[in-house]
C-alpha positions as MATLAB code, in Angstrom:
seq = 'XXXXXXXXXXXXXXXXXXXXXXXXXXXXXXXXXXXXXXXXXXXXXXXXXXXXXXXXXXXXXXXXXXXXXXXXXXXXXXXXXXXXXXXXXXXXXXXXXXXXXXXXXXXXXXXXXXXXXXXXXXXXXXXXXXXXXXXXXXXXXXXXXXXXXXXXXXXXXXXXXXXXXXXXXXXXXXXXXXXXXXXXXXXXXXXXXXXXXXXXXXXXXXXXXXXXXXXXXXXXXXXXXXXXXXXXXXXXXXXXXXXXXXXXXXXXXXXXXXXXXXXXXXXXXXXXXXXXXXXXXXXXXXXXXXXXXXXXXXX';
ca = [
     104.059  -35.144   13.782;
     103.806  -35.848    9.929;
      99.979  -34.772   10.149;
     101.047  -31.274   11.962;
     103.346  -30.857    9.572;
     101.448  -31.558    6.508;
      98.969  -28.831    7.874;
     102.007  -26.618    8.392;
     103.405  -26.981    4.695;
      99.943  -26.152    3.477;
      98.937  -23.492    5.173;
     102.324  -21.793    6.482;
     101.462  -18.655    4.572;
      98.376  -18.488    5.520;
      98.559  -19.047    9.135;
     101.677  -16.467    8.967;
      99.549  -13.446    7.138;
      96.251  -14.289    8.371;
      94.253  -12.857   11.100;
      92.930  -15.144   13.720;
      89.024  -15.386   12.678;
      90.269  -15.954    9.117;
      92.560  -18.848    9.957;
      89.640  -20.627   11.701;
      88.058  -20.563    8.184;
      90.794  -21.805    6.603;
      91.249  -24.722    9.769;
      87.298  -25.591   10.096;
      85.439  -24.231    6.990;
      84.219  -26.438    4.054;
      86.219  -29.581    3.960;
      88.441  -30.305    7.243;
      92.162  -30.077    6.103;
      93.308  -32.840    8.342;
      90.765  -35.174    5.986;
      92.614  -33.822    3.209;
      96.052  -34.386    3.982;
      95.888  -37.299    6.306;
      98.369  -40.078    5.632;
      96.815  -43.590    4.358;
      99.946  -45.878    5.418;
     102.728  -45.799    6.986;
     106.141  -46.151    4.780;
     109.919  -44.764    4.198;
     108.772  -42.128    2.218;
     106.708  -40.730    4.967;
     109.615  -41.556    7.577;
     111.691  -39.182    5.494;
     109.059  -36.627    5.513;
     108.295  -36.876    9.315;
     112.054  -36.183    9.305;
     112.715  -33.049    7.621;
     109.434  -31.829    9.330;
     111.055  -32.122   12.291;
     114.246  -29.986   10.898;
     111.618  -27.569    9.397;
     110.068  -26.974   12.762;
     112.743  -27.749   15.120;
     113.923  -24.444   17.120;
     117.708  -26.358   17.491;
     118.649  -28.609   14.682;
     121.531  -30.873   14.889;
     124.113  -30.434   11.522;
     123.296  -33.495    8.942;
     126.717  -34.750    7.470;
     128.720  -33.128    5.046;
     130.056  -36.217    3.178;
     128.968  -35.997   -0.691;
     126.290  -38.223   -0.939;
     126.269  -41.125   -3.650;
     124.205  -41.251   -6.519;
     122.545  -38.703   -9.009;
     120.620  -36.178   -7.558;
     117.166  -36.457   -6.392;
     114.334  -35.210   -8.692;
     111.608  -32.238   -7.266;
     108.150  -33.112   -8.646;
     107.794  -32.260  -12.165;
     104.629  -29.542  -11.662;
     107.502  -27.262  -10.059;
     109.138  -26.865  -13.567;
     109.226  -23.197  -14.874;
     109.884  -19.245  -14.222;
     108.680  -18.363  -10.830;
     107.765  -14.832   -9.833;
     108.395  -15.153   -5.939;
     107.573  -13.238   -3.256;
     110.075  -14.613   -0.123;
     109.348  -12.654    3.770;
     111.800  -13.187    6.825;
     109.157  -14.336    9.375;
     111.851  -15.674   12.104;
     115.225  -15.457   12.797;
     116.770  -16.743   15.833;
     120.315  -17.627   17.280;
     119.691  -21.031   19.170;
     123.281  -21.012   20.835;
     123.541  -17.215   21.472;
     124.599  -14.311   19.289;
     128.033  -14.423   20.097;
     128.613  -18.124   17.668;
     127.081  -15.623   14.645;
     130.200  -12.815   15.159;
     133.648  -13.139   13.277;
     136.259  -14.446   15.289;
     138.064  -11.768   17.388;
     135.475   -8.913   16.858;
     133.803   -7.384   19.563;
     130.180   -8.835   21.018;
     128.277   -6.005   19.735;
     129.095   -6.448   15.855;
     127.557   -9.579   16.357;
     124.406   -8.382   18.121;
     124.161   -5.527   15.441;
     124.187   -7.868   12.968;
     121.462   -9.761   14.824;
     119.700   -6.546   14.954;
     120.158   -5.782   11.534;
     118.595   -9.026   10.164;
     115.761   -8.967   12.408;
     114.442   -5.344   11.258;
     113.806   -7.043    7.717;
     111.141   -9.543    9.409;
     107.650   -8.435    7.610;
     109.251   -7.071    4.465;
     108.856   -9.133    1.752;
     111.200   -9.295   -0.897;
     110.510  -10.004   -4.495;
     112.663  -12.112   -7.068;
     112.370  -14.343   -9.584;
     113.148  -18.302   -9.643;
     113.678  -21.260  -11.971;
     113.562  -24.972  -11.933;
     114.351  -26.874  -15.035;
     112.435  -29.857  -16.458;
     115.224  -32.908  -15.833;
     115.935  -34.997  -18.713;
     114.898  -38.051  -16.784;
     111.709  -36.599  -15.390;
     111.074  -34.016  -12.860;
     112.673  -30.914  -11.981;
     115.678  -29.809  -10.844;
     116.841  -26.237   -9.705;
     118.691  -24.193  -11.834;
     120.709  -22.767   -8.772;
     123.040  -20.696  -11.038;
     120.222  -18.137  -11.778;
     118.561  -18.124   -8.155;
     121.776  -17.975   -7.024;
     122.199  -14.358   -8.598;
     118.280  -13.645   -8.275;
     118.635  -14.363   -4.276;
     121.821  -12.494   -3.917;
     120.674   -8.929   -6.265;
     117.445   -9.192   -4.523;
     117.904   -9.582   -0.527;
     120.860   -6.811   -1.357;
     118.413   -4.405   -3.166;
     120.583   -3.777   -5.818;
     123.006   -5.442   -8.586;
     125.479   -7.405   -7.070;
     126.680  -10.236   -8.901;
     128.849   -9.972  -11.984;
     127.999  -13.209  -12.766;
     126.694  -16.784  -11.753;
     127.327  -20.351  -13.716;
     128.199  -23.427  -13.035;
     131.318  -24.601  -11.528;
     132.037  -26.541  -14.304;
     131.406  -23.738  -16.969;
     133.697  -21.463  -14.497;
     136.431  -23.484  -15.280;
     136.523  -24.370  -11.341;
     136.905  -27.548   -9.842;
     133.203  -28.645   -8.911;
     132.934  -30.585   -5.734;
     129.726  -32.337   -4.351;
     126.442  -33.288   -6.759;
     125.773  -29.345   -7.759;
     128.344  -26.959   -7.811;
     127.207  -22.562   -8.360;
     130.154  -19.980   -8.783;
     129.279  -16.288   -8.156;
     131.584  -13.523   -9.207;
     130.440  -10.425   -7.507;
     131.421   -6.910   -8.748;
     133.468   -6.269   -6.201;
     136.650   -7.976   -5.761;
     134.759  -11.271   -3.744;
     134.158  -15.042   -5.563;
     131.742  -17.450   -4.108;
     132.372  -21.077   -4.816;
     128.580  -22.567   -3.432;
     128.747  -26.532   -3.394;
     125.602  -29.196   -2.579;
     126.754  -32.200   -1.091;
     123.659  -33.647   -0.519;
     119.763  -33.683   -1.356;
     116.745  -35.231    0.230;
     113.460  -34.825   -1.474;
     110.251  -36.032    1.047;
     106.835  -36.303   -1.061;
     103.752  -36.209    0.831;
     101.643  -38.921    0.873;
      99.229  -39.155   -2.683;
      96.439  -38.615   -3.603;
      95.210  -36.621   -0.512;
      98.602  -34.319   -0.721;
      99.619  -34.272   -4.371;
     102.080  -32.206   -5.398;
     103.169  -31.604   -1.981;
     106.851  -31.818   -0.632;
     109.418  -30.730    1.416;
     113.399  -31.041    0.324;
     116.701  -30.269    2.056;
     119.867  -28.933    0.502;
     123.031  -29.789    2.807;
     125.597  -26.966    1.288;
     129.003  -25.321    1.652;
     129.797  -21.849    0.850;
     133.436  -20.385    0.390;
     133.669  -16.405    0.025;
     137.543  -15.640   -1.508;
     139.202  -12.542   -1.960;
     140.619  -11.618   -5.624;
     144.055  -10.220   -5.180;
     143.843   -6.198   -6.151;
     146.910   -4.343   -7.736;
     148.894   -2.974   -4.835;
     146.971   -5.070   -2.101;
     149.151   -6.791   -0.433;
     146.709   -7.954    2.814;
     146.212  -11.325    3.226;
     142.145  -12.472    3.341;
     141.459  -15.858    4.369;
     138.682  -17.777    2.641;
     135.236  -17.838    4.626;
     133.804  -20.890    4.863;
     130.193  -21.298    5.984;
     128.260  -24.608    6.349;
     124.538  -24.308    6.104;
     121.196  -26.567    5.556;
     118.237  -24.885    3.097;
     114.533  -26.899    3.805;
     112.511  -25.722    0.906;
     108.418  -26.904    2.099;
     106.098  -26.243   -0.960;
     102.414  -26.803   -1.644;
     100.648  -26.242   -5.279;
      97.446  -24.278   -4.179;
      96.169  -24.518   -8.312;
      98.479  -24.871  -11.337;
     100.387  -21.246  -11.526;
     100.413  -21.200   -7.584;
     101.918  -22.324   -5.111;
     102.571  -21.619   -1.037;
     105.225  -22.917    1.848;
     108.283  -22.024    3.352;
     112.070  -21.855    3.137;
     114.566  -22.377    6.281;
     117.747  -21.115    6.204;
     120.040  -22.980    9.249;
     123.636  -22.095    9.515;
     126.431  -24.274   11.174;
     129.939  -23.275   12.254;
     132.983  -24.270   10.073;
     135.572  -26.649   11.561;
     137.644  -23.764   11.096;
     135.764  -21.254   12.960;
     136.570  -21.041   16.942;
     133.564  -21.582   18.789;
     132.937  -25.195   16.239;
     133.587  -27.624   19.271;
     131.678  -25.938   21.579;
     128.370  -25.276   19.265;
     128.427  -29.501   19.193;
     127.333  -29.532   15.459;
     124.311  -27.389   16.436;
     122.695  -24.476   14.444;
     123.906  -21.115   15.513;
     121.088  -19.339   13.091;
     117.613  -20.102   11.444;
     116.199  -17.787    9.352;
     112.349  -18.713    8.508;
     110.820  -17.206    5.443;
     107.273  -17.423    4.007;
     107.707  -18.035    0.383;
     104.444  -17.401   -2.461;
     105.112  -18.714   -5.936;
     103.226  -17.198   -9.207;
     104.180  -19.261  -12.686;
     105.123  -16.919  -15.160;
     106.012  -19.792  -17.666;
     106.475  -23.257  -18.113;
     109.730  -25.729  -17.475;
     111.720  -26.000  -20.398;
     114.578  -29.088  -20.771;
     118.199  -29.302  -18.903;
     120.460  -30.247  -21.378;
];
């Protein structure tokens, strides 16, 4: 398994864009990647990686918990510090359960299949944004979800959403879990985004430097601002989801791999008990990074 996947993580663009003859190249010519990335020993690092492999690749994956996890957040590897031009392409999307745990409670069947429908005519159109990790004061890099949290939103909507994205904390909001992103949109809609929990799996050095696969256990609350003269009441959404993030460096300004979108139902939402903590949708992207500058300190 953690061999398959290392192969995966590394070549997941490739073997997604490539013709057939050309992937045998990439498989058999020159040096033999499974020499390259082949584990030396055994250890909990690699248990951890052999783990979110399996979430990365798993066509059902079971919810991880919510709880807020203890400790300071775990650190991405420091050569992923900097602007990021991105390139990010829908390759998958699926509805383990069926389409009817993706529609809104009470609305008919076919909303749910059109919004099915809807996602899956994006597959092959890649979508272009910009992204930023920050070099961590002690060592590393960590995300700086407030602006990919406004790039990802303006640029899978193809158009200027977001009024504005910051920190929780600078919101004035109360921040929950390790990481906490509020989004004000420009319509009357606020999104309080919260991480309760990150896993960061290196692969195995030297063979697989730089390599690494994380997961982001998150929940998301859409609100409704109260308009003048509205007087309808709008229940928060709540949506519970799990973002794998698999990147390998392919030279210093480059870099390939893949991001998994899985989304859980909400112990609010009808159909919880029967999904049994199971995905109801994975969305599998192909995801190309170009440096266009380097990390620069959190404060």
């Amino acid at each position: 398994m953690l061999m398959r996947c290392l192969i995966f993580v590394a070549c997941s663009v490739v073997a997604l864009t490539t013709p057939v003859s050309s992937r045998r190249a990439v498989l058999y010519g020159g040096t033999s990647l499974a020499a390259v990335l082949r584990f030396s020993e055994p250890s909990v690092a690699a248990d951890l990686f052999g783990e979110l492999c399996s979430r990365l690749d798993a066509p059902l994956v079971k919810q991880s918990s919510i709880a807020p996890m203890a400790g300071k957040e775990p650190r991405l590897p420091s050569w992923l510090a900097g602007r990021w031009q991105a390139e990010q392409t829908l390759q998958r999307y699926s509805t383990p359960l069926g389409v009817q745990y993706i529609g809104a409670a009470g609305r008919p069947l076919a909303e749910a299949e059109a919004s099915a429908a809807q996602t899956r005519a994006q597959i092959d159109k890649p979508v272009a944004l910009e992204l930023r990790w920050a070099v961590a004061p002690d060592g590393g890099a960590i995300e700086d979800r407030a602006f990919n949290a406004r790039s990802r939103l303006d640029a899978f909507a193809g158009r200027q959403v977001v009024r504005s994205s910051t920190t929780c904390a600078e919101a004035g909001v109360d921040a929950p879990g390790i990481a906490c992103t509020f989004v004000d949109f420009n319509g009357p809609i606020v999104q309080k985004q919260f991480v309760n929990s990150v896993k960061v799996a290196l692969a195995a050095p030297p063979q697989a430097e730089g390599v690494f696969i994380s997961s982001d256990i998150m929940r998301t609350i859409l609100a409704r601002r109260k308009v003048a003269g509205d007087t309808r009441d709008f229940p928060p959404l709540t949506v519970d989801s799990e973002v794998l993030l698999s990147l390998a460096p392919t030279g210093r300004d480059n870099a390939v791999g893949r991001v998994r979108l899985v989304e859980f139902l909400n112990p609010q939402a009808p159909l919880y008990f029967a999904a049994g903590g199971s995905s109801v949708s994975i969305s599998d992207y192909s995801l190309t990074l170009t440096r266009v500058s380097d990390g620069w300190a959190t404060g």
